[in-house]
PQR file of N, CA, C, O and H, with PARSE charges and radii, in Angstrom:
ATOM      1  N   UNK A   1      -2.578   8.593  -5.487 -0.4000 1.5000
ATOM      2  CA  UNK A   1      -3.575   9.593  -5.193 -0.0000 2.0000
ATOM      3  C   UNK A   1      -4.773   9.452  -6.124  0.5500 1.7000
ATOM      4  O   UNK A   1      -5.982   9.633  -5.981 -0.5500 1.4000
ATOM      5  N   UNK A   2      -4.038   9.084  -7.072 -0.4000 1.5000
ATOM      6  CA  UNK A   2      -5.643   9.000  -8.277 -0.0000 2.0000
ATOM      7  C   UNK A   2      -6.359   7.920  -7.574  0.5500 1.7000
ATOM      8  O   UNK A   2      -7.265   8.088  -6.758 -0.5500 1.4000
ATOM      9  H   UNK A   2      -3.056   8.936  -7.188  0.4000 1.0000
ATOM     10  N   UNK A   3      -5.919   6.917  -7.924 -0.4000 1.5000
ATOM     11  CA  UNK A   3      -6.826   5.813  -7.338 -0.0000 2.0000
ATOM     12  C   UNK A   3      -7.656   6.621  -5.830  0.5500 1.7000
ATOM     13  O   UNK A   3      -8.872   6.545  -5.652 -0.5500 1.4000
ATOM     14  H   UNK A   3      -5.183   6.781  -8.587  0.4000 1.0000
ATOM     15  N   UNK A   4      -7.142   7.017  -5.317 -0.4000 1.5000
ATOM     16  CA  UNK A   4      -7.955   7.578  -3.425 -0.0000 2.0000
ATOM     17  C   UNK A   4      -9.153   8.660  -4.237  0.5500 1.7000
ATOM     18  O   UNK A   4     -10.218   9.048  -3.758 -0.5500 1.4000
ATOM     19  H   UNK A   4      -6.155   7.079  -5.462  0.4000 1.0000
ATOM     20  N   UNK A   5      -8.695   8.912  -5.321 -0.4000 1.5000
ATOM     21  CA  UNK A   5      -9.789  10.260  -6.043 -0.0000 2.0000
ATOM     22  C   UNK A   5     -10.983   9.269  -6.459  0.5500 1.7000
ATOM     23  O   UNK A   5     -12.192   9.397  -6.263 -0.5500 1.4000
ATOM     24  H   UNK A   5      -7.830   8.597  -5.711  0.4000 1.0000
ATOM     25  N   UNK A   6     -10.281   8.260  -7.084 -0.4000 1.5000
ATOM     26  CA  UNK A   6     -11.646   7.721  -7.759 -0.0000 2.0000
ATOM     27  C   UNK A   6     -12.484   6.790  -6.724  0.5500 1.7000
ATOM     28  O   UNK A   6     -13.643   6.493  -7.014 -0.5500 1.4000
ATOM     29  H   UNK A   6      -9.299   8.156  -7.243  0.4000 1.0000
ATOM     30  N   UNK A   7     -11.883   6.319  -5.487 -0.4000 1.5000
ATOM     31  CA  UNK A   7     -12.499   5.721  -4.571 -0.0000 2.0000
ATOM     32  C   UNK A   7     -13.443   6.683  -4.460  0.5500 1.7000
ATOM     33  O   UNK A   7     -14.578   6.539  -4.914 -0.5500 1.4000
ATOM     34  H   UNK A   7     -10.941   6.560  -5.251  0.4000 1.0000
ATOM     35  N   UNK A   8     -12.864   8.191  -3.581 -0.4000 1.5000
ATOM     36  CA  UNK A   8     -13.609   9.236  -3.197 -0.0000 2.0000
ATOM     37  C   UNK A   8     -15.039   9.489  -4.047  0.5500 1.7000
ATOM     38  O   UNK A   8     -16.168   9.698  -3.605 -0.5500 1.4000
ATOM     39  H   UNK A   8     -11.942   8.308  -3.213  0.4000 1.0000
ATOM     40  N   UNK A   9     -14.621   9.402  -5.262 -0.4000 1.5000
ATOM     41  CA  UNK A   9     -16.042  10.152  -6.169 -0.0000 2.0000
ATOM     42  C   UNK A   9     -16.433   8.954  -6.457  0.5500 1.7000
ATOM     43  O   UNK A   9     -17.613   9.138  -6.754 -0.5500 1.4000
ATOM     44  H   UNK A   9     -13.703   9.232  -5.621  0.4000 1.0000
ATOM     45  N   UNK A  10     -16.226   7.849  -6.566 -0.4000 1.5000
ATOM     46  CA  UNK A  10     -17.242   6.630  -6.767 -0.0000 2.0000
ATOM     47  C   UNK A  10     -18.184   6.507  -5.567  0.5500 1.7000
ATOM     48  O   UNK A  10     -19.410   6.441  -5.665 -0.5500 1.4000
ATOM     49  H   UNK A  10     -15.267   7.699  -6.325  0.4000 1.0000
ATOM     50  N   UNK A  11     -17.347   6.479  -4.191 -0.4000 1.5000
ATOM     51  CA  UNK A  11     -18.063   5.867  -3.161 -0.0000 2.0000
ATOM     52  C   UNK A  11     -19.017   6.950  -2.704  0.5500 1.7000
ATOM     53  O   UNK A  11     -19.607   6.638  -1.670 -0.5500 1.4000
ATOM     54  H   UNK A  11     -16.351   6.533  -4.112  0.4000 1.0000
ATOM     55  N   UNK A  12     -19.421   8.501  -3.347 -0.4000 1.5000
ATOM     56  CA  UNK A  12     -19.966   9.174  -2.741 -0.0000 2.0000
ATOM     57  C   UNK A  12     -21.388   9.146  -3.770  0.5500 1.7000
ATOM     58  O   UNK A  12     -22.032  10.193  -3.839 -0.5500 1.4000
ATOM     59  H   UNK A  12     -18.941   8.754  -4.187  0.4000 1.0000
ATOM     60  N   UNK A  13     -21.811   8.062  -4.477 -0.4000 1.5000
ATOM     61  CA  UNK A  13     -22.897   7.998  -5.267 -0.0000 2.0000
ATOM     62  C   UNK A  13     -23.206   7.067  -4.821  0.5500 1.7000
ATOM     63  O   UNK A  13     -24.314   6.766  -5.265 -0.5500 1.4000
ATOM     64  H   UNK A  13     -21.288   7.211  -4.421  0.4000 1.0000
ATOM     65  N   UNK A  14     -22.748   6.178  -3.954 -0.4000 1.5000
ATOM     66  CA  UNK A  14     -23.194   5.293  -3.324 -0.0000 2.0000
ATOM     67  C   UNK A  14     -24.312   5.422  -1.737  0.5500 1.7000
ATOM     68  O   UNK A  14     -24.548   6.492  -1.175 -0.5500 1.4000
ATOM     69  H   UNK A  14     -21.849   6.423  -3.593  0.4000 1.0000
ATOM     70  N   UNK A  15     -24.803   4.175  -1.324 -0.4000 1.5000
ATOM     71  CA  UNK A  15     -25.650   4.945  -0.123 -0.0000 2.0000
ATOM     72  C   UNK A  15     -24.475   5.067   1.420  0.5500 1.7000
ATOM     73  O   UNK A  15     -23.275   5.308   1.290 -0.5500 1.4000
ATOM     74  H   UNK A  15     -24.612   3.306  -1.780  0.4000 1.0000
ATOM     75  N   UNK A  16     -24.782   4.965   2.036 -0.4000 1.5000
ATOM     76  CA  UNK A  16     -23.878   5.470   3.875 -0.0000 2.0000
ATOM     77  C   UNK A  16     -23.288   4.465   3.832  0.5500 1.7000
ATOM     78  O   UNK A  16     -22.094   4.681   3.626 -0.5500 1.4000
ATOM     79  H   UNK A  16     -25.757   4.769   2.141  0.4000 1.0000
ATOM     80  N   UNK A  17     -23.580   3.208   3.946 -0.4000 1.5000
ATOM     81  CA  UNK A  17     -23.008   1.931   4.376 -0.0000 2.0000
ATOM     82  C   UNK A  17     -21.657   1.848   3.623  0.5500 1.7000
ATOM     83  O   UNK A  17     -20.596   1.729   4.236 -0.5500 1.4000
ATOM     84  H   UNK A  17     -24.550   3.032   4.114  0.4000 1.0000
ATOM     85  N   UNK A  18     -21.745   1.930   1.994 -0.4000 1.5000
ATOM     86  CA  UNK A  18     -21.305   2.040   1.043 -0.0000 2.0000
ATOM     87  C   UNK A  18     -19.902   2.678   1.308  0.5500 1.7000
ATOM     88  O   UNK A  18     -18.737   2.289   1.231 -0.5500 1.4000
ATOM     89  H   UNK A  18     -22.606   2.027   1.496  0.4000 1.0000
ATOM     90  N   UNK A  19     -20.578   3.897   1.673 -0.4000 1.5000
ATOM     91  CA  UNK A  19     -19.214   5.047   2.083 -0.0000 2.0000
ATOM     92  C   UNK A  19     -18.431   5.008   2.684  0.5500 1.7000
ATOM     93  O   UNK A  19     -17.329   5.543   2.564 -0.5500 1.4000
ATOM     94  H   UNK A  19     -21.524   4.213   1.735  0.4000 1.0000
ATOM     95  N   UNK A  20     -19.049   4.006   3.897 -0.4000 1.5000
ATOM     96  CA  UNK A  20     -17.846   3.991   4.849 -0.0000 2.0000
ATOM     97  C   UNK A  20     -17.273   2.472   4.642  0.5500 1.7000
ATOM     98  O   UNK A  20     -16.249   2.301   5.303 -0.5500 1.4000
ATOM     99  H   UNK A  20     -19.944   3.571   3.995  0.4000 1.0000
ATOM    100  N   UNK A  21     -17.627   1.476   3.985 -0.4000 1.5000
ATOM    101  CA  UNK A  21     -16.591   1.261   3.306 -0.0000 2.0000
ATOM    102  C   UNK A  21     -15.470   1.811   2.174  0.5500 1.7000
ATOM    103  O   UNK A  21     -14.358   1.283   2.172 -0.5500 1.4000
ATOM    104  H   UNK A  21     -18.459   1.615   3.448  0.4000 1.0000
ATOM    105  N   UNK A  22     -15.718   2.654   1.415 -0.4000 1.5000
ATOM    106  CA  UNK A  22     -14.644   3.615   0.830 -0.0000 2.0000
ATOM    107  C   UNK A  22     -13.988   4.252   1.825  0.5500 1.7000
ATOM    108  O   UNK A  22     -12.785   4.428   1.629 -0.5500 1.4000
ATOM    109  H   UNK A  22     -16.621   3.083   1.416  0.4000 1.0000
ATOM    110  N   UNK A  23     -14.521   4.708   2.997 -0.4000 1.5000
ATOM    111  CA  UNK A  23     -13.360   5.612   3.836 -0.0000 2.0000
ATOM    112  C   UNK A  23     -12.475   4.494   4.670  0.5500 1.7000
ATOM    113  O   UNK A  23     -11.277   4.674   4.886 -0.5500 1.4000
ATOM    114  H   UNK A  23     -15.498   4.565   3.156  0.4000 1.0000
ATOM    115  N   UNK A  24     -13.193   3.317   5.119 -0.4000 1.5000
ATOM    116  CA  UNK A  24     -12.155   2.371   5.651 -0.0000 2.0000
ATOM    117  C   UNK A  24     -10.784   2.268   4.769  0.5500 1.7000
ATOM    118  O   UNK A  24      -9.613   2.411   5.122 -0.5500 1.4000
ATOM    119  H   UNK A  24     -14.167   3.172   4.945  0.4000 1.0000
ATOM    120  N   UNK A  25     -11.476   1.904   3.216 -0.4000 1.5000
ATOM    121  CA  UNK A  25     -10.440   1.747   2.416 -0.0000 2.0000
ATOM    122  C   UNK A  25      -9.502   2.629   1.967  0.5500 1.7000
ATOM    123  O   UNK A  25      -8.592   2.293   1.208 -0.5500 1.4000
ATOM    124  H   UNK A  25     -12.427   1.788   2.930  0.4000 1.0000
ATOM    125  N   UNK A  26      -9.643   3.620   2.339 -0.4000 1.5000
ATOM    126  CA  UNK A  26      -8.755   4.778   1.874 -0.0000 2.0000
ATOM    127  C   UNK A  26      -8.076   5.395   3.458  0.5500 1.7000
ATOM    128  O   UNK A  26      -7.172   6.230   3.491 -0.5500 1.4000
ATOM    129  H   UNK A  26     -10.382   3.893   2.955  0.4000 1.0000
ATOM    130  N   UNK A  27      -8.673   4.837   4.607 -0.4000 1.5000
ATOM    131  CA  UNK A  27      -7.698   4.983   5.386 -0.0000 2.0000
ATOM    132  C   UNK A  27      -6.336   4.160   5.505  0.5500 1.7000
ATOM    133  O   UNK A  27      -5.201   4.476   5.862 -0.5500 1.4000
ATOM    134  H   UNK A  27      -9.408   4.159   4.580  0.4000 1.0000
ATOM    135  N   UNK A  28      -7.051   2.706   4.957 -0.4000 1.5000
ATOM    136  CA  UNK A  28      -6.365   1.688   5.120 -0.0000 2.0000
ATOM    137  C   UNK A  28      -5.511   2.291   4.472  0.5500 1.7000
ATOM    138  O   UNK A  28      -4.594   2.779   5.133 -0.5500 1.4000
ATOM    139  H   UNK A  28      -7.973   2.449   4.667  0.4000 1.0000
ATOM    140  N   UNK A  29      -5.495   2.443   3.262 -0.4000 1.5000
ATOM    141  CA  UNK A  29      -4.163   3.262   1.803 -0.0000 2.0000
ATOM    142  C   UNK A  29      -3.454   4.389   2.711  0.5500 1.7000
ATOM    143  O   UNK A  29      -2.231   4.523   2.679 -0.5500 1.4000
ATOM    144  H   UNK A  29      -6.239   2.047   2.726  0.4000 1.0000
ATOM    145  N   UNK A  30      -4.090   5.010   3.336 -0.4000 1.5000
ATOM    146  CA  UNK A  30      -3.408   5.968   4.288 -0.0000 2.0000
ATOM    147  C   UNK A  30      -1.880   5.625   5.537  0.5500 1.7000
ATOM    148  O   UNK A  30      -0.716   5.994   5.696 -0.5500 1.4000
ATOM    149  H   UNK A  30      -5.084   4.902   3.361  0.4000 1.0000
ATOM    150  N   UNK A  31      -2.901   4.687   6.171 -0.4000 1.5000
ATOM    151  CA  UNK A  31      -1.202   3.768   6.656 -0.0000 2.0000
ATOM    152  C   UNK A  31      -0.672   3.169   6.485  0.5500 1.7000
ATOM    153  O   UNK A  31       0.087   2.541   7.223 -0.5500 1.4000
ATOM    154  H   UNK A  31      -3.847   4.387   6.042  0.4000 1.0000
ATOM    155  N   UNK A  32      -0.871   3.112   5.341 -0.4000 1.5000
ATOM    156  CA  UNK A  32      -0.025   1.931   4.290 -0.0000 2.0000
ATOM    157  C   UNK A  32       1.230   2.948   4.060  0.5500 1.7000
ATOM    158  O   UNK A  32       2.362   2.916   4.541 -0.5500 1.4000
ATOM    159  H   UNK A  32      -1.488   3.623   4.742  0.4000 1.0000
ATOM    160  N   UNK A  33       0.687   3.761   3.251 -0.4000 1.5000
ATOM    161  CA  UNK A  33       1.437   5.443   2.810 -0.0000 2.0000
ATOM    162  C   UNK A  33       2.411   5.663   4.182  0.5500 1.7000
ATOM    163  O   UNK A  33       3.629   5.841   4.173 -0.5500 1.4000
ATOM    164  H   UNK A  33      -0.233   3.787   2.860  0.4000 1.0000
ATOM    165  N   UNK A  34       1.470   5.593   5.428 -0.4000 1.5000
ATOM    166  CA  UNK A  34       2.474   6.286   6.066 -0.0000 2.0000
ATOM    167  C   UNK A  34       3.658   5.908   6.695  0.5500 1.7000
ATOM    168  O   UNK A  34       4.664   6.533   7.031 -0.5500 1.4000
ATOM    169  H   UNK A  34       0.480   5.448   5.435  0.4000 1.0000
ATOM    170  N   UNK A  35       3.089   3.996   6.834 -0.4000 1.5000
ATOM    171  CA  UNK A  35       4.134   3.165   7.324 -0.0000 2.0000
ATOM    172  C   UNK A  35       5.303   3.179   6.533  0.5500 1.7000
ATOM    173  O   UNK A  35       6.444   3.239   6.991 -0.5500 1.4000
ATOM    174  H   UNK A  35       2.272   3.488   6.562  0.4000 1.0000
ATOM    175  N   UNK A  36       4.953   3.113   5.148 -0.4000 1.5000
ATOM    176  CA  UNK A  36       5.949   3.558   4.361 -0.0000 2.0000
ATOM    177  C   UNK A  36       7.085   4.217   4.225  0.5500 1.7000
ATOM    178  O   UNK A  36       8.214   3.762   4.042 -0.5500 1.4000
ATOM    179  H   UNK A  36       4.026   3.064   4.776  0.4000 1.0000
ATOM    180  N   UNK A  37       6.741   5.282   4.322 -0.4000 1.5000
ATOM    181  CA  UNK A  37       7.309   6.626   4.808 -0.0000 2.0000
ATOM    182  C   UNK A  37       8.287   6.399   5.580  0.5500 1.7000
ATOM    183  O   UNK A  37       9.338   6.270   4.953 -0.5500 1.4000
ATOM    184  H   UNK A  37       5.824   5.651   4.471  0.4000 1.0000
ATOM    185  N   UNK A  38       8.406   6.272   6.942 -0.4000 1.5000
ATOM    186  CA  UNK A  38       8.556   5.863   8.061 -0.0000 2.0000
ATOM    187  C   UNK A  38       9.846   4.913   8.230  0.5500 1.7000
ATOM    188  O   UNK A  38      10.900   5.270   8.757 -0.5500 1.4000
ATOM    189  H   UNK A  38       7.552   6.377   7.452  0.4000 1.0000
ATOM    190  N   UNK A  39       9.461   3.089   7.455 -0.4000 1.5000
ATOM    191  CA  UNK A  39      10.082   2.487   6.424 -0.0000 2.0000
ATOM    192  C   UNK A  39      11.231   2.638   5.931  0.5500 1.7000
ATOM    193  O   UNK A  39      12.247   2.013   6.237 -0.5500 1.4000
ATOM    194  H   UNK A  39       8.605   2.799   7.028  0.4000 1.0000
ATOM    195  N   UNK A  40      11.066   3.825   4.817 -0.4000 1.5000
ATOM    196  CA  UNK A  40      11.699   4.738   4.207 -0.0000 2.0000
ATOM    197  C   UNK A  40      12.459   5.793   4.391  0.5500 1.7000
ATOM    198  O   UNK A  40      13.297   6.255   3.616 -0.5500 1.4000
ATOM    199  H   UNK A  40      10.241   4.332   4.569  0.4000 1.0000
ATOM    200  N   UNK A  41      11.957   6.403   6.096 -0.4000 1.5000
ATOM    201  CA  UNK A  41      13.382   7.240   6.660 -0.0000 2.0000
ATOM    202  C   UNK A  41      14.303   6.348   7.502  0.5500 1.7000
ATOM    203  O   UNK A  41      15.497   6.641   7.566 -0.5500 1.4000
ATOM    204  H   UNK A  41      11.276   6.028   6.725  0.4000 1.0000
ATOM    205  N   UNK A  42      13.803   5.233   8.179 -0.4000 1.5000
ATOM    206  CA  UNK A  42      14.753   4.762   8.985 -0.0000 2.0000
ATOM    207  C   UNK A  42      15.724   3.950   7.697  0.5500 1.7000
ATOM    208  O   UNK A  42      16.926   3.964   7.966 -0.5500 1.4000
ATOM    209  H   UNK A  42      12.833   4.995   8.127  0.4000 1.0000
ATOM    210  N   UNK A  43      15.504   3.524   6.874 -0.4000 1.5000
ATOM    211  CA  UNK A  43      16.083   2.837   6.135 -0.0000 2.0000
ATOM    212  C   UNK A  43      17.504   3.739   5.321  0.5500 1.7000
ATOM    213  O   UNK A  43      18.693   3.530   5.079 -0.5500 1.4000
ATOM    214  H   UNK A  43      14.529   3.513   6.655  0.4000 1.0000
ATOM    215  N   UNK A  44      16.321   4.989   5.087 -0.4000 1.5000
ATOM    216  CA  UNK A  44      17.786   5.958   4.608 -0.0000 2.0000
ATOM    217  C   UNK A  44      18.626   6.473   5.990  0.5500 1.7000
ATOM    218  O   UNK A  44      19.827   6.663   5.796 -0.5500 1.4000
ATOM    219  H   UNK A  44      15.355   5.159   5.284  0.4000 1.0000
ATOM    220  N   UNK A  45      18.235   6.665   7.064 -0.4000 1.5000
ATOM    221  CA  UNK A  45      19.029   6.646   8.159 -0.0000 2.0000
ATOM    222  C   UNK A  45      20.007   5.517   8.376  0.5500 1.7000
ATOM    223  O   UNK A  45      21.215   5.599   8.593 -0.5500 1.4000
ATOM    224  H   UNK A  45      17.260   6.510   7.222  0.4000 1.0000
ATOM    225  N   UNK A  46      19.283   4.501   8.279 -0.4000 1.5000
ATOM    226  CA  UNK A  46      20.426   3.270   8.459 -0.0000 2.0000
ATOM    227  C   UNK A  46      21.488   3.178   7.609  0.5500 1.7000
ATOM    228  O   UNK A  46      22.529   3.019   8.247 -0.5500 1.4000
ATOM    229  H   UNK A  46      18.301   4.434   8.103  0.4000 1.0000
ATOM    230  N   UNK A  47      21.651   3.214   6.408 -0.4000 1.5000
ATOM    231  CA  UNK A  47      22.358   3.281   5.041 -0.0000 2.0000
ATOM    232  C   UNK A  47      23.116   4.801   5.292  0.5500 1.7000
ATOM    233  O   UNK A  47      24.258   4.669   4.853 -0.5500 1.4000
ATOM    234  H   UNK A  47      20.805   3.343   5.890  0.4000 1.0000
ATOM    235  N   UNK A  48      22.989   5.759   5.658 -0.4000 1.5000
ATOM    236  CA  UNK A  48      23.592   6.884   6.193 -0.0000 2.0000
ATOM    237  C   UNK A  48      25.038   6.423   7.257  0.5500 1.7000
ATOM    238  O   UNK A  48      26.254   6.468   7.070 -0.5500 1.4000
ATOM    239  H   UNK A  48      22.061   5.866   6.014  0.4000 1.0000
ATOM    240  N   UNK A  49      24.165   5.979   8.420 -0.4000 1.5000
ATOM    241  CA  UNK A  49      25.075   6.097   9.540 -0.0000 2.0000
ATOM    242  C   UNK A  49      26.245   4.533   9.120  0.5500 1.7000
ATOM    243  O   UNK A  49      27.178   4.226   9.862 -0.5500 1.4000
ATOM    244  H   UNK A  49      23.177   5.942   8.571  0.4000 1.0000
ATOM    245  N   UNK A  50      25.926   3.806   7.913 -0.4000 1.5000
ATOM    246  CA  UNK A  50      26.814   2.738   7.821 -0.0000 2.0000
ATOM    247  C   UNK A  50      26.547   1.190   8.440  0.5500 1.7000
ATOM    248  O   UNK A  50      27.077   0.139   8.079 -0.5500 1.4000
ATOM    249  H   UNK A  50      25.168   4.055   7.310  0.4000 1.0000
ATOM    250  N   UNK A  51      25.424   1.438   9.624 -0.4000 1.5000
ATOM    251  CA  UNK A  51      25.112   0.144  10.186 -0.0000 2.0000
ATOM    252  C   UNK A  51      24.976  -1.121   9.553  0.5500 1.7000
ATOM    253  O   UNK A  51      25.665  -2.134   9.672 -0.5500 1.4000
ATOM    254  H   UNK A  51      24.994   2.292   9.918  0.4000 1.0000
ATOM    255  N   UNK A  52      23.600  -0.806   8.602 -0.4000 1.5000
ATOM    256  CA  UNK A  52      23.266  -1.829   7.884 -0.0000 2.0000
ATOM    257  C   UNK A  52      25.072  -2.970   7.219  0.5500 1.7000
ATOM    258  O   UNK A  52      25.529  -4.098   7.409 -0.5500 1.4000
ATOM    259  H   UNK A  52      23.041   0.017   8.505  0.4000 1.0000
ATOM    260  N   UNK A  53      25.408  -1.882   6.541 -0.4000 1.5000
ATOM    261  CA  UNK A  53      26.897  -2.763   6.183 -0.0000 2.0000
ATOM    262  C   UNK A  53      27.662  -3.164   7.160  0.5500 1.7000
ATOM    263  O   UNK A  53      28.615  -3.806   6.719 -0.5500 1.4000
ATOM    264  H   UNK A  53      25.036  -0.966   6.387  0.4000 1.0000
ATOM    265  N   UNK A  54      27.659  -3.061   8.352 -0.4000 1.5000
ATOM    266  CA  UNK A  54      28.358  -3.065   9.711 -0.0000 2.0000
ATOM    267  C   UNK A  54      27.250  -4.563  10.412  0.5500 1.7000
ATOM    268  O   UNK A  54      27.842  -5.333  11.169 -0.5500 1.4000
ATOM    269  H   UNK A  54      26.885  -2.540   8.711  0.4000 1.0000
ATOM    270  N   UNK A  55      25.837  -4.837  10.128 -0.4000 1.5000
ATOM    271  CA  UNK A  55      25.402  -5.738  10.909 -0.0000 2.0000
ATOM    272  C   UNK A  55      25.532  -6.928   9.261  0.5500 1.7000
ATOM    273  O   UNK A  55      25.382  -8.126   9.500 -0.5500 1.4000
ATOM    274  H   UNK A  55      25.356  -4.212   9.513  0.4000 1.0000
ATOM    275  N   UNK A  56      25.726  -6.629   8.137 -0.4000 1.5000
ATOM    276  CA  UNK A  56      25.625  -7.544   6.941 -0.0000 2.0000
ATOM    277  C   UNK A  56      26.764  -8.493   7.312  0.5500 1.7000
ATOM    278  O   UNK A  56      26.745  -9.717   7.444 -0.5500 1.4000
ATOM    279  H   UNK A  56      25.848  -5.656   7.942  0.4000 1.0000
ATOM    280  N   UNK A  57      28.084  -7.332   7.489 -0.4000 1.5000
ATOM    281  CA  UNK A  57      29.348  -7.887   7.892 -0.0000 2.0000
ATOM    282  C   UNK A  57      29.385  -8.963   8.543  0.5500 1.7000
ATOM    283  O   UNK A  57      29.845 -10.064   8.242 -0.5500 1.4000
ATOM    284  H   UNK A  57      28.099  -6.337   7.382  0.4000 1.0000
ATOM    285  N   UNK A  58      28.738  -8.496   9.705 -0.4000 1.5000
ATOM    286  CA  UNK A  58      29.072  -9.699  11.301 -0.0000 2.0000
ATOM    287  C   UNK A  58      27.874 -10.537  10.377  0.5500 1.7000
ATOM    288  O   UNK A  58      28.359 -11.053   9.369 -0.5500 1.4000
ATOM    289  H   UNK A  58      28.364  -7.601   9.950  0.4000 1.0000
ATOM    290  N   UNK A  59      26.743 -10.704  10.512 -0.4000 1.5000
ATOM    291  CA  UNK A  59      25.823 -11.515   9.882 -0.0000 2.0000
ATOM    292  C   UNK A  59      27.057 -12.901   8.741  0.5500 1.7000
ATOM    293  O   UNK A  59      27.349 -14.014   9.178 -0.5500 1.4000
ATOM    294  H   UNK A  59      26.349 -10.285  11.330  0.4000 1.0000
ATOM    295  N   UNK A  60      27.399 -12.505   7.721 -0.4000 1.5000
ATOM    296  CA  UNK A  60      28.096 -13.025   7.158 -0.0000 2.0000
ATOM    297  C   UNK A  60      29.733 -13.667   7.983  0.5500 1.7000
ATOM    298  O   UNK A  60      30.254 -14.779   7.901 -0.5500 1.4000
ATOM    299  H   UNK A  60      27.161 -11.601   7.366  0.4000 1.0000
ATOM    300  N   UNK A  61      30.099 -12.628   8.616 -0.4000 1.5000
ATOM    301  CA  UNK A  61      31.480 -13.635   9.355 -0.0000 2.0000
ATOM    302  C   UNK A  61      30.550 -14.622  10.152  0.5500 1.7000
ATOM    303  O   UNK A  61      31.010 -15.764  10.161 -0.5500 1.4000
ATOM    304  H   UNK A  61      29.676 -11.724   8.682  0.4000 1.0000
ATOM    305  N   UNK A  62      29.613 -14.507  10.680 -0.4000 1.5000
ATOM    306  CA  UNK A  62      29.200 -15.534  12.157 -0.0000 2.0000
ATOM    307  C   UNK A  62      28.859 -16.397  11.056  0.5500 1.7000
ATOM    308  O   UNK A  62      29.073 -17.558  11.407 -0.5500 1.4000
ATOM    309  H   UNK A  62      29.239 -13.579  10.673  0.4000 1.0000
ATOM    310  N   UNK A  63      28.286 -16.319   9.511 -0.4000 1.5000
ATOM    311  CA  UNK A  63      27.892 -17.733   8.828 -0.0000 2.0000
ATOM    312  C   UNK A  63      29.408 -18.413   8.711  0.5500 1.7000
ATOM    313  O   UNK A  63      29.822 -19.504   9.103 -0.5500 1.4000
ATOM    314  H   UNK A  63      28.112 -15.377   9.226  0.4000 1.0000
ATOM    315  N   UNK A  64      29.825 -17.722   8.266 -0.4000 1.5000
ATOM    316  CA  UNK A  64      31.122 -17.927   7.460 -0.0000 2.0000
ATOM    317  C   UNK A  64      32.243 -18.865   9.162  0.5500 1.7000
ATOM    318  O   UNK A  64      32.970 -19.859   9.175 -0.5500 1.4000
ATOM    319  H   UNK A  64      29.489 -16.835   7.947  0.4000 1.0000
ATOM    320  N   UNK A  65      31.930 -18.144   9.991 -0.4000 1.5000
ATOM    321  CA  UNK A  65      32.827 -19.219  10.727 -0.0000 2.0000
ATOM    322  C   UNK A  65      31.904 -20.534  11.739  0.5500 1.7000
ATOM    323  O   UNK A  65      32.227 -21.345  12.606 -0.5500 1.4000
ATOM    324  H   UNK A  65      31.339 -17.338   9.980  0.4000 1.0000
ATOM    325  N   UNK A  66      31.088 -20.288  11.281 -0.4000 1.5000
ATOM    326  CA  UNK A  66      30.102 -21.424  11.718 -0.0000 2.0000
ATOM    327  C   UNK A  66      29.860 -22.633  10.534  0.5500 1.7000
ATOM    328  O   UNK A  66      29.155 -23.625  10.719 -0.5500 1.4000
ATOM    329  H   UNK A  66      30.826 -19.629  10.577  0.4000 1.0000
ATOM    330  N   UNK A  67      30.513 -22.362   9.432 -0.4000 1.5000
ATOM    331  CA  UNK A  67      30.603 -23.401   8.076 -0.0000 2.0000
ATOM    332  C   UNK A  67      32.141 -23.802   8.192  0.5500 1.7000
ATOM    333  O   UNK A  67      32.501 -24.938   8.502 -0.5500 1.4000
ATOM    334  H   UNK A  67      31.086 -21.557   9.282  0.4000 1.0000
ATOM    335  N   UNK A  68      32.899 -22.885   7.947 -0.4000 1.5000
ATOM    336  CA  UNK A  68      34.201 -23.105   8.279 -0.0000 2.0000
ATOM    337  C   UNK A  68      34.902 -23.852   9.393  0.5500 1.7000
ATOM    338  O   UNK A  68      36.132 -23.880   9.439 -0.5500 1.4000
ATOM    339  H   UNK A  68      32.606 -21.962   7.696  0.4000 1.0000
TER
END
């Protein structure tokens, strides 16, 4: 958030053109943030319901009998 503050009050001493490059860039930070998020619930969902260890499993037997 600091950093989006200091974009904010830097880029507003600047002229128009200026600005809206700061707001591109701080949208960009915006779905970055939100993809994140997002990211971050399905991931704790997955690790919840057990899958992830359930597709690691098979992942590893299908190596394991394809070397074997």
């Amino acid at each position: 958030m600091l950093m989006l503050h200091t974009l904010y009050t830097h880029n507003r001493s600047l002229g128009a053109h200026n600005r809206q490059l700061g707001q591109a860039t701080a949208e960009y930070a915006l779905v970055i943030v939100g993809a994140a998020t997002i990211a971050g619930l399905v991931l704790a969902w997955a690790a919840g319901t057990g899958k992830i260890s359930r597709l690691l499993n098979a992942v590893l037997d299908s190596v394991i009998g394809k070397v074997g």
